[in-house]
mmCIF file of the N, C-alpha and C atoms, coordinates in Angstrom:
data_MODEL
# 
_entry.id   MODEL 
# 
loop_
_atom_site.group_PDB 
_atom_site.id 
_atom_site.type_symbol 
_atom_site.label_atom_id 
_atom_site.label_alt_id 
_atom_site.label_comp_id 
_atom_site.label_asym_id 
_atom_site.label_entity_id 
_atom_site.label_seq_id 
_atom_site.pdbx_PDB_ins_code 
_atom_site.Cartn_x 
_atom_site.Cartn_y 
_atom_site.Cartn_z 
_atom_site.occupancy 
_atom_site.B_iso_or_equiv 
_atom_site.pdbx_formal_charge 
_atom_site.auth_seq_id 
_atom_site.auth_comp_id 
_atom_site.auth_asym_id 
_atom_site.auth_atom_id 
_atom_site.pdbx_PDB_model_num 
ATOM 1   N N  . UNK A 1 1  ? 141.211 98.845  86.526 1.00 0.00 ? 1  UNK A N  1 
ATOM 2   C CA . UNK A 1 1  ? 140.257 99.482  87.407 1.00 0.00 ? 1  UNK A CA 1 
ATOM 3   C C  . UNK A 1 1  ? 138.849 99.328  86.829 1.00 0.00 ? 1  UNK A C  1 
ATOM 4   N N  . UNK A 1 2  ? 137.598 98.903  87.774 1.00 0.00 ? 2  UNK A N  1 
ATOM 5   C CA . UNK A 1 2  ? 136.465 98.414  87.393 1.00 0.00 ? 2  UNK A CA 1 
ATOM 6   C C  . UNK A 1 2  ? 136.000 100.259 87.475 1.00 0.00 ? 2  UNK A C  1 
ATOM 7   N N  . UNK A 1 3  ? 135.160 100.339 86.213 1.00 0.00 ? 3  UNK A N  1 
ATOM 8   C CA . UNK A 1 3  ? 133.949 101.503 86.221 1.00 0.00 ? 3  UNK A CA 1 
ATOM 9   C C  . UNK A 1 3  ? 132.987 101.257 86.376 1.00 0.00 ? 3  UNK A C  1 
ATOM 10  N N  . UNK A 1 4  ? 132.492 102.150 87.553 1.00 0.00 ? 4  UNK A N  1 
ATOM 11  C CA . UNK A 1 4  ? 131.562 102.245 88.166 1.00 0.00 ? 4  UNK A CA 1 
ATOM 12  C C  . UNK A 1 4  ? 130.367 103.308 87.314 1.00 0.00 ? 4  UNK A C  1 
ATOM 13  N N  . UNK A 1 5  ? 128.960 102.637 86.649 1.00 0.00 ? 5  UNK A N  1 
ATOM 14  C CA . UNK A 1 5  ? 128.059 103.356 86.695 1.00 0.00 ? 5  UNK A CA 1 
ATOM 15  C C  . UNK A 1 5  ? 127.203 103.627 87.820 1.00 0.00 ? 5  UNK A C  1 
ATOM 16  N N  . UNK A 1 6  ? 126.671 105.309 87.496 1.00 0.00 ? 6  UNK A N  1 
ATOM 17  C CA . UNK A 1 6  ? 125.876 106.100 88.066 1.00 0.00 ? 6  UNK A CA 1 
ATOM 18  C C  . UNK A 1 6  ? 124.481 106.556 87.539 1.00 0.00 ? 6  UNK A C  1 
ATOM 19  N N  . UNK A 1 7  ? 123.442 106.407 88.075 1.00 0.00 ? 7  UNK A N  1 
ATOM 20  C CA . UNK A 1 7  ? 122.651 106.169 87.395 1.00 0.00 ? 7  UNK A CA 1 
ATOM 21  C C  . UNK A 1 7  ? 121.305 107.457 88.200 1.00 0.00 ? 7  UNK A C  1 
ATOM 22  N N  . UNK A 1 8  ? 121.158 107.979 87.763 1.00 0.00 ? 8  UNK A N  1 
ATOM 23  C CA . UNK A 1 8  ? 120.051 108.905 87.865 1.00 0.00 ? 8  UNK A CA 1 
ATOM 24  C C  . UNK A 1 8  ? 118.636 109.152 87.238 1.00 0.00 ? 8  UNK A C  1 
ATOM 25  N N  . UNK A 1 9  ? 117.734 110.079 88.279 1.00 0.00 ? 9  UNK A N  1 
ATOM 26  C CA . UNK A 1 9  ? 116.363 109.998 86.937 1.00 0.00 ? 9  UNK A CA 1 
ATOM 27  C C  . UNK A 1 9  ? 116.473 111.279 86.632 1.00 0.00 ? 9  UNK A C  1 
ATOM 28  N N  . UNK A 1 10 ? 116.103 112.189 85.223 1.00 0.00 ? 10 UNK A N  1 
ATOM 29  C CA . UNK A 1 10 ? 115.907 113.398 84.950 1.00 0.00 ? 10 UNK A CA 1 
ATOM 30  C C  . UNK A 1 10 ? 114.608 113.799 85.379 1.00 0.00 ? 10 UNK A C  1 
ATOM 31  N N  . UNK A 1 11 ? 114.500 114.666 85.996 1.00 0.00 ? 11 UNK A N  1 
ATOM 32  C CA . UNK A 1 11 ? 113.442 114.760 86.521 1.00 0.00 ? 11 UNK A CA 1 
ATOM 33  C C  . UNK A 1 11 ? 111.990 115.825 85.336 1.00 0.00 ? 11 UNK A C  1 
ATOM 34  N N  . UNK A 1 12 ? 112.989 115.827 84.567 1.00 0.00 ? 12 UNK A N  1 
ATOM 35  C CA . UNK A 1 12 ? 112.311 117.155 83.163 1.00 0.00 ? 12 UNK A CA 1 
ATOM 36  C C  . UNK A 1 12 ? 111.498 116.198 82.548 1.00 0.00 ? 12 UNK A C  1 
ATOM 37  N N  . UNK A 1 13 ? 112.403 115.013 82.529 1.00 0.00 ? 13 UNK A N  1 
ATOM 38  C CA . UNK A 1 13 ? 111.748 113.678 81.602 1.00 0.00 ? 13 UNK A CA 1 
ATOM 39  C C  . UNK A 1 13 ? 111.005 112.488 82.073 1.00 0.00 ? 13 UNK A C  1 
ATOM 40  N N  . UNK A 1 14 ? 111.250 112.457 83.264 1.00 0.00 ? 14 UNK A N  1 
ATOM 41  C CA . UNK A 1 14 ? 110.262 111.998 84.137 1.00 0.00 ? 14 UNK A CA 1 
ATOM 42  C C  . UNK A 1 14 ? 108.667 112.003 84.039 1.00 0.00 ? 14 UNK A C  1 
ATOM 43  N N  . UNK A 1 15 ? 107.888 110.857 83.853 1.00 0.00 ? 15 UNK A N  1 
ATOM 44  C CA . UNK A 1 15 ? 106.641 110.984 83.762 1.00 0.00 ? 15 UNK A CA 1 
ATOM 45  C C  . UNK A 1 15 ? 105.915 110.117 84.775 1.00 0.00 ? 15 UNK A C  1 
ATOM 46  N N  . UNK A 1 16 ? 106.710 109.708 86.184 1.00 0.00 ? 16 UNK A N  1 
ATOM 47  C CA . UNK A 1 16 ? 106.149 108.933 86.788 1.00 0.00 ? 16 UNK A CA 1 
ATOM 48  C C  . UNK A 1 16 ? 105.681 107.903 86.873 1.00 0.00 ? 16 UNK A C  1 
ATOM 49  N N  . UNK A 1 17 ? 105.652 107.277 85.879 1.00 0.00 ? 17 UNK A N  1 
ATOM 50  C CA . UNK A 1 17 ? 104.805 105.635 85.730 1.00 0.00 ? 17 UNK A CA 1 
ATOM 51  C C  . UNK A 1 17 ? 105.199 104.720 86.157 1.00 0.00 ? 17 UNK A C  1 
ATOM 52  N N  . UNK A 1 18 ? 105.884 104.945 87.133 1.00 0.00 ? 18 UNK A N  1 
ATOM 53  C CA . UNK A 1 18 ? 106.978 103.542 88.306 1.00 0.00 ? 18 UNK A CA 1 
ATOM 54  C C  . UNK A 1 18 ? 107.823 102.336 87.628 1.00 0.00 ? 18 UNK A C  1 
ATOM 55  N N  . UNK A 1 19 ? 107.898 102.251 86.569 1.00 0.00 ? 19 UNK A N  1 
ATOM 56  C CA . UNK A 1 19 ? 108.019 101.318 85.510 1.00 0.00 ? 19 UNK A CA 1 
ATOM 57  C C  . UNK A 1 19 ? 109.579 100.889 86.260 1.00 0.00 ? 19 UNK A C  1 
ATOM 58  N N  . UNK A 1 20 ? 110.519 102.091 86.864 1.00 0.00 ? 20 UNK A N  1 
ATOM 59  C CA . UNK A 1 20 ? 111.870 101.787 87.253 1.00 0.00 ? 20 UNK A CA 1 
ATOM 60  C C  . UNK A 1 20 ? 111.471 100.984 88.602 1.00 0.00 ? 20 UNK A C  1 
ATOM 61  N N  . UNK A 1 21 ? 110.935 102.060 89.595 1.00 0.00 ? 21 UNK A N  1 
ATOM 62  C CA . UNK A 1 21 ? 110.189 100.856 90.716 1.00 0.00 ? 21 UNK A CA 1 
ATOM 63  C C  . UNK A 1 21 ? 109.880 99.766  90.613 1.00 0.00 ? 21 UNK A C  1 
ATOM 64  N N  . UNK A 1 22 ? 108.945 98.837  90.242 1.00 0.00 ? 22 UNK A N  1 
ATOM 65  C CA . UNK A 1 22 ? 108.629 97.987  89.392 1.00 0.00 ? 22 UNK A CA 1 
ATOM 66  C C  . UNK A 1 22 ? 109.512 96.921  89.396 1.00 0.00 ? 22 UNK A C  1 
ATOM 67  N N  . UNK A 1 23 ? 110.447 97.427  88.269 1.00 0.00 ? 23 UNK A N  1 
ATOM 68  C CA . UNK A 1 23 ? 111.639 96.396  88.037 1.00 0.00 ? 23 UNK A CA 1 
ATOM 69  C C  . UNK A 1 23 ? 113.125 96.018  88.790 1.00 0.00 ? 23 UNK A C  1 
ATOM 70  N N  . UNK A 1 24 ? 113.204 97.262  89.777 1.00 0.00 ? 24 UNK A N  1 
ATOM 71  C CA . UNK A 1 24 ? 114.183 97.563  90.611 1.00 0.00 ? 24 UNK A CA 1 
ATOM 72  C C  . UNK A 1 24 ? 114.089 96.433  91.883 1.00 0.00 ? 24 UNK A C  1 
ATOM 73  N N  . UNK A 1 25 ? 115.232 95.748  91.285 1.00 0.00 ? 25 UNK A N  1 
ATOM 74  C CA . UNK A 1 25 ? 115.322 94.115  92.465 1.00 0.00 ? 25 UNK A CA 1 
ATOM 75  C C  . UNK A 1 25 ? 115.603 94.336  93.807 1.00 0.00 ? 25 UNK A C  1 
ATOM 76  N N  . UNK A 1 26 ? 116.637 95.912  93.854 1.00 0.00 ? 26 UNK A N  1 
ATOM 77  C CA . UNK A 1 26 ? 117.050 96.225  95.246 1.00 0.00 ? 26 UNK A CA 1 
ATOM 78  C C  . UNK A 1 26 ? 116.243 97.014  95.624 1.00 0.00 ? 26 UNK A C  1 
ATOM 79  N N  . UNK A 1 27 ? 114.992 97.185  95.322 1.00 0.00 ? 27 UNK A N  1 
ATOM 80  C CA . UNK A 1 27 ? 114.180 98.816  95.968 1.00 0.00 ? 27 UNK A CA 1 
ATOM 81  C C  . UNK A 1 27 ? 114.781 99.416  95.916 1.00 0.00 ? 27 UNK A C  1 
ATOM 82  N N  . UNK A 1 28 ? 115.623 99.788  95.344 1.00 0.00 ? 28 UNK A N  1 
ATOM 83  C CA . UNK A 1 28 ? 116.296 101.579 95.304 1.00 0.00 ? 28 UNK A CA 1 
ATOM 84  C C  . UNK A 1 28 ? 115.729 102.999 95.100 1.00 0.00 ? 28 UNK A C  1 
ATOM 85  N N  . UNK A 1 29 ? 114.115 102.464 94.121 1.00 0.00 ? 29 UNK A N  1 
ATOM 86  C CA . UNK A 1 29 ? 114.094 103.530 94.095 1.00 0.00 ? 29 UNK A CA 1 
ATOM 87  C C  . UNK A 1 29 ? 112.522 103.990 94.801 1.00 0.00 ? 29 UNK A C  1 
ATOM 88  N N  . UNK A 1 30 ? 112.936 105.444 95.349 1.00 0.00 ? 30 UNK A N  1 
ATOM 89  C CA . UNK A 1 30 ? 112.013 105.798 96.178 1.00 0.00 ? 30 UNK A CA 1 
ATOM 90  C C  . UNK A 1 30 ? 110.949 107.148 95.410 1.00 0.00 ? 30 UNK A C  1 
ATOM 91  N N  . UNK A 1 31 ? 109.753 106.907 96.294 1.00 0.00 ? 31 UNK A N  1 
ATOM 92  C CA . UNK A 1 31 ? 108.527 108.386 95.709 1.00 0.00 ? 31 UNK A CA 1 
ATOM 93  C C  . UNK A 1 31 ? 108.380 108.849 96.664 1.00 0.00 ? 31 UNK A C  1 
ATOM 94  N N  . UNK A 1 32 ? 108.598 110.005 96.154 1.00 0.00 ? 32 UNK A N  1 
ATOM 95  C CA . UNK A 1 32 ? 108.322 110.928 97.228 1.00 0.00 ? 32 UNK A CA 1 
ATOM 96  C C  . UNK A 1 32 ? 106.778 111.345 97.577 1.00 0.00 ? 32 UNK A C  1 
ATOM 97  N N  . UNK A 1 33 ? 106.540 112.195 98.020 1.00 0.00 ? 33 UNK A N  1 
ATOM 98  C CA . UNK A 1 33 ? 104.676 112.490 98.552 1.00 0.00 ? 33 UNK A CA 1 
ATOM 99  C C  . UNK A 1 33 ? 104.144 113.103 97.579 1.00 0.00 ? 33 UNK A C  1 
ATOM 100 N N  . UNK A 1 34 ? 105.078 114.066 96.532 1.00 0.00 ? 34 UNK A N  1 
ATOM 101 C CA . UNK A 1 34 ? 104.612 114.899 95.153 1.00 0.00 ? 34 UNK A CA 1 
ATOM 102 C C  . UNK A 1 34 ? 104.507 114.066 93.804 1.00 0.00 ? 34 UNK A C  1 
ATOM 103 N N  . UNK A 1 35 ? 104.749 112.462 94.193 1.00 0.00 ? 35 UNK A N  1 
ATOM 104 C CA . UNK A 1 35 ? 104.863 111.418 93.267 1.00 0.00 ? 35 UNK A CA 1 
ATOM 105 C C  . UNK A 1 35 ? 106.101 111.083 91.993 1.00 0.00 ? 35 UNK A C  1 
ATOM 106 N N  . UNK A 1 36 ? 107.204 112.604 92.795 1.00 0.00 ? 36 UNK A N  1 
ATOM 107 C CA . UNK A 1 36 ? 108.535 112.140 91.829 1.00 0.00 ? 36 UNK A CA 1 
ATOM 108 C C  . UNK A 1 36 ? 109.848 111.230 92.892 1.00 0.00 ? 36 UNK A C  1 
ATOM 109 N N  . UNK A 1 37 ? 109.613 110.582 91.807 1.00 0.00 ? 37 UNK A N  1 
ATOM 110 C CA . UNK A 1 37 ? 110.895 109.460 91.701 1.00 0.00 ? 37 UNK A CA 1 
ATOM 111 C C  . UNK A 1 37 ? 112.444 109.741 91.785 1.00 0.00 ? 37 UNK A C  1 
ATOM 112 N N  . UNK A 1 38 ? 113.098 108.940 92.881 1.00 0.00 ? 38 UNK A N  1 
ATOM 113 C CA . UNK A 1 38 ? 114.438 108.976 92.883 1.00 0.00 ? 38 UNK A CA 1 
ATOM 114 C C  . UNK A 1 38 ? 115.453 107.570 92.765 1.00 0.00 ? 38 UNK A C  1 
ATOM 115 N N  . UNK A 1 39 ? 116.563 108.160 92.883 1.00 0.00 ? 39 UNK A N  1 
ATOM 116 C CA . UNK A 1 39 ? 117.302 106.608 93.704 1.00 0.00 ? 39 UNK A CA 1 
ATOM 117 C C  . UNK A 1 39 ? 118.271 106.614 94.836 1.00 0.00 ? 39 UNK A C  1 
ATOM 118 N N  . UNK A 1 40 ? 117.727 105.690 95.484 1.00 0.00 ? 40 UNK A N  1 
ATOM 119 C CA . UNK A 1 40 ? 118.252 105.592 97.090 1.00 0.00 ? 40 UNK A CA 1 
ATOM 120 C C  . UNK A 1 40 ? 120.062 105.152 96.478 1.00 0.00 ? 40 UNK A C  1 
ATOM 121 N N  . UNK A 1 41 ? 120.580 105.443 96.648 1.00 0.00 ? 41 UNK A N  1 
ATOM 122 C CA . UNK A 1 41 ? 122.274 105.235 96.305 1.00 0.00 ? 41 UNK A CA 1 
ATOM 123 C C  . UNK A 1 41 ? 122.857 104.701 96.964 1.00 0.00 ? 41 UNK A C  1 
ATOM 124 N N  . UNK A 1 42 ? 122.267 104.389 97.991 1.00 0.00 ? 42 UNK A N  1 
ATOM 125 C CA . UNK A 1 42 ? 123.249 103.747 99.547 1.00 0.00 ? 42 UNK A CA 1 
ATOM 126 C C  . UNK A 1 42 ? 122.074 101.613 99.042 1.00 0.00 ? 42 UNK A C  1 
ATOM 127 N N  . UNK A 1 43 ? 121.393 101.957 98.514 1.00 0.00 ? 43 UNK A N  1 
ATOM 128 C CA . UNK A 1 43 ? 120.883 100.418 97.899 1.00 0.00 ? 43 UNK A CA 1 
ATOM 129 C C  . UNK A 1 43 ? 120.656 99.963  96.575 1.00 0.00 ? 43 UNK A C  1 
ATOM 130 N N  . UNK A 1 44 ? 120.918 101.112 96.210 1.00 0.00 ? 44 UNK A N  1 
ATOM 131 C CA . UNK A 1 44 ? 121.697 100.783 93.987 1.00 0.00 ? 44 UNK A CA 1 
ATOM 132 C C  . UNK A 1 44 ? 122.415 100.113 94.179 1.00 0.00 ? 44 UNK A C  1 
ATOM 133 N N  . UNK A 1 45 ? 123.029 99.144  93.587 1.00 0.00 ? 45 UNK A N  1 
ATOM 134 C CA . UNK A 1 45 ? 124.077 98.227  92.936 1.00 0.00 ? 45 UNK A CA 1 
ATOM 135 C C  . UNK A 1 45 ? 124.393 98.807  91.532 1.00 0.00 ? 45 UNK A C  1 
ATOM 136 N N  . UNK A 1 46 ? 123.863 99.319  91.044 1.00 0.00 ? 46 UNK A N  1 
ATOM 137 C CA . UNK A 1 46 ? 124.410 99.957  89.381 1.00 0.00 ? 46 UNK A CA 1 
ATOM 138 C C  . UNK A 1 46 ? 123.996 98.610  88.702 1.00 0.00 ? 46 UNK A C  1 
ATOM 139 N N  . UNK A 1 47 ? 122.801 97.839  88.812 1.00 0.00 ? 47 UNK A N  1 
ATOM 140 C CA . UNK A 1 47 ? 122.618 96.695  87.876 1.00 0.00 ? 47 UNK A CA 1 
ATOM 141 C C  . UNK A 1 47 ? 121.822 97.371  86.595 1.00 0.00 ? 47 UNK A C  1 
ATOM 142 N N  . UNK A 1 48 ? 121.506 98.722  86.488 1.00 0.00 ? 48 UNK A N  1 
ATOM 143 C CA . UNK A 1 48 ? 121.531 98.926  84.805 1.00 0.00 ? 48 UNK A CA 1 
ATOM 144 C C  . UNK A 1 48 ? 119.675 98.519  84.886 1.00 0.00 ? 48 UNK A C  1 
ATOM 145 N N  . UNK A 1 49 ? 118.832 98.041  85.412 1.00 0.00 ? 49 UNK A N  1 
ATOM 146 C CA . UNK A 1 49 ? 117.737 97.648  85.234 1.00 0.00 ? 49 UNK A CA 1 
ATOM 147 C C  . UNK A 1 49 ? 116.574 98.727  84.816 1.00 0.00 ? 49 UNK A C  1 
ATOM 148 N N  . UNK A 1 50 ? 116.586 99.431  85.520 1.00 0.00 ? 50 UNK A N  1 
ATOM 149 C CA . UNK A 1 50 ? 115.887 100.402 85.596 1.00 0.00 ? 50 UNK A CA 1 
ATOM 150 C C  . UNK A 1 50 ? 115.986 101.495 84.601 1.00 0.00 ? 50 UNK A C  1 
ATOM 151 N N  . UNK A 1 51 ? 117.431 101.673 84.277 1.00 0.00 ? 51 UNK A N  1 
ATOM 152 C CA . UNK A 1 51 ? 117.662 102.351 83.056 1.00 0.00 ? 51 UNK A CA 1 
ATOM 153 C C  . UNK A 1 51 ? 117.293 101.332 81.671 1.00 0.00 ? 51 UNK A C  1 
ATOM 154 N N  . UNK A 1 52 ? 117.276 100.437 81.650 1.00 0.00 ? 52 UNK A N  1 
ATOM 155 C CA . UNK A 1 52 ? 117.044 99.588  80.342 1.00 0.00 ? 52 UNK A CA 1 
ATOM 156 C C  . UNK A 1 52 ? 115.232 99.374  80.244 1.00 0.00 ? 52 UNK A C  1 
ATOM 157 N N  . UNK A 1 53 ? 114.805 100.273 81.472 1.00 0.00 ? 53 UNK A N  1 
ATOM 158 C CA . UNK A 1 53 ? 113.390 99.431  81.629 1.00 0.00 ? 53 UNK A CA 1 
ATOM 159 C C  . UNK A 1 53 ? 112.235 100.756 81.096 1.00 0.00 ? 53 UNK A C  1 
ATOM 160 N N  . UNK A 1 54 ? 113.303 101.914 81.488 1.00 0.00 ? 54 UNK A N  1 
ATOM 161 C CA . UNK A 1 54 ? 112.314 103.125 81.618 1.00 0.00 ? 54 UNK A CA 1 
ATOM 162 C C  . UNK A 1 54 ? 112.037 103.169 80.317 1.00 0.00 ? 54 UNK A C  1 
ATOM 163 N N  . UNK A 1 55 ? 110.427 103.543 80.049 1.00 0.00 ? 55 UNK A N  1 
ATOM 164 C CA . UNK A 1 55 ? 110.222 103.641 78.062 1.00 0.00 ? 55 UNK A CA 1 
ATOM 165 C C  . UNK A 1 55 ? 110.451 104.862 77.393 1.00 0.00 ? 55 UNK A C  1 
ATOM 166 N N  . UNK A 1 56 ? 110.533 105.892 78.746 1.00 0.00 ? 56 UNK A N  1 
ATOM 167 C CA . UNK A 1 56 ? 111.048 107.366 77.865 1.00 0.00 ? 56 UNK A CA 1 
ATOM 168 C C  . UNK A 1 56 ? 112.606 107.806 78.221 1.00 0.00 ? 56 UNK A C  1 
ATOM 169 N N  . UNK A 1 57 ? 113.262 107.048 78.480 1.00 0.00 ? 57 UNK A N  1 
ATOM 170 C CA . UNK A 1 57 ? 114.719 107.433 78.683 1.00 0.00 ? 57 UNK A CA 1 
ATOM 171 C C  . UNK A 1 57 ? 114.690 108.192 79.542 1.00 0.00 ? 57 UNK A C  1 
ATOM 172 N N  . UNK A 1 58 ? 114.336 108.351 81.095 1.00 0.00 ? 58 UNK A N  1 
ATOM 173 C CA . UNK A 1 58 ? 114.458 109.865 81.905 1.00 0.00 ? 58 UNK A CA 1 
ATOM 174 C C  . UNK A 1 58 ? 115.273 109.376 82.921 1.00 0.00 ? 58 UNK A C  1 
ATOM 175 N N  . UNK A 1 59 ? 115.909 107.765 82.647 1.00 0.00 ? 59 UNK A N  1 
ATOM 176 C CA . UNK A 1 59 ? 117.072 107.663 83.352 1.00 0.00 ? 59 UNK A CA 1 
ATOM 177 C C  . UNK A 1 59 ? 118.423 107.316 82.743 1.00 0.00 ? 59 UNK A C  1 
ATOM 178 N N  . UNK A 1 60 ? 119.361 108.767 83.279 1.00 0.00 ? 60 UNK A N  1 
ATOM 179 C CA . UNK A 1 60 ? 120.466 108.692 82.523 1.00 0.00 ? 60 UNK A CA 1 
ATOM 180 C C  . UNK A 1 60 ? 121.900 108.038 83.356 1.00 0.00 ? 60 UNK A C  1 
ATOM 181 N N  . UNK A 1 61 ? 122.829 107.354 82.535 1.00 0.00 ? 61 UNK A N  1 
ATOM 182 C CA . UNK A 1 61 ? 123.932 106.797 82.866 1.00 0.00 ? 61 UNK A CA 1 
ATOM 183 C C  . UNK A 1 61 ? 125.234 107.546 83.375 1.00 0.00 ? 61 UNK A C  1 
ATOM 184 N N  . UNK A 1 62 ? 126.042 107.530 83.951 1.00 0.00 ? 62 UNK A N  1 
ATOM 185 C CA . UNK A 1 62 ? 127.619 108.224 83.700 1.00 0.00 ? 62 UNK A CA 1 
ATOM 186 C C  . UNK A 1 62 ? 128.320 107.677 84.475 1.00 0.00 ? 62 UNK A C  1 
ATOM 187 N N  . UNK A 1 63 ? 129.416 107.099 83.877 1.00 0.00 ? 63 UNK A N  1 
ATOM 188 C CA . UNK A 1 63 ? 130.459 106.312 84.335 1.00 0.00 ? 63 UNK A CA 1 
ATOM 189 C C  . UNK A 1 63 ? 131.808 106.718 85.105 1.00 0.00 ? 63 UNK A C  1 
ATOM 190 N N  . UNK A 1 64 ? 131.999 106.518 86.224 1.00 0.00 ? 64 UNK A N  1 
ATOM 191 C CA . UNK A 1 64 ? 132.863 107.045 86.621 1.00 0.00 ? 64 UNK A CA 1 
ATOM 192 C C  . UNK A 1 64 ? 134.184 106.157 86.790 1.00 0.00 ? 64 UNK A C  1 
# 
């Protein structure tokens, strides 16, 4: 059975600097109007990019 990562932003650790946007090949991830960051889940692929990209770690992994 293939595991599937899940991939989220913390929003505590979050500092906005689009850096995941940016690098995110599928647009997944979206801003809202208060300028915090999410991810669209229905256009993630779990390619890991965005988590390898962010420079303060405020996106975390969990494998299901």
């Amino acid at each position: 059975m293939k595991v599937k990562r899940i991939y989220s932003i913390n929003q505590k650790k979050c500092i906005s600097c689009g850096t995941c946007d940016v690098g995110c090949p599928q647009g997944a991830i979206l801003i809202s109007g208060e300028g915090k960051f999410s991810i669209n889940y229905e256009k993630c692929v779990s390619c890991g990019i965005c988590f390898r990209d962010c420079p303060i770690d405020a996106i975390e992994k969990r494998e299901e």
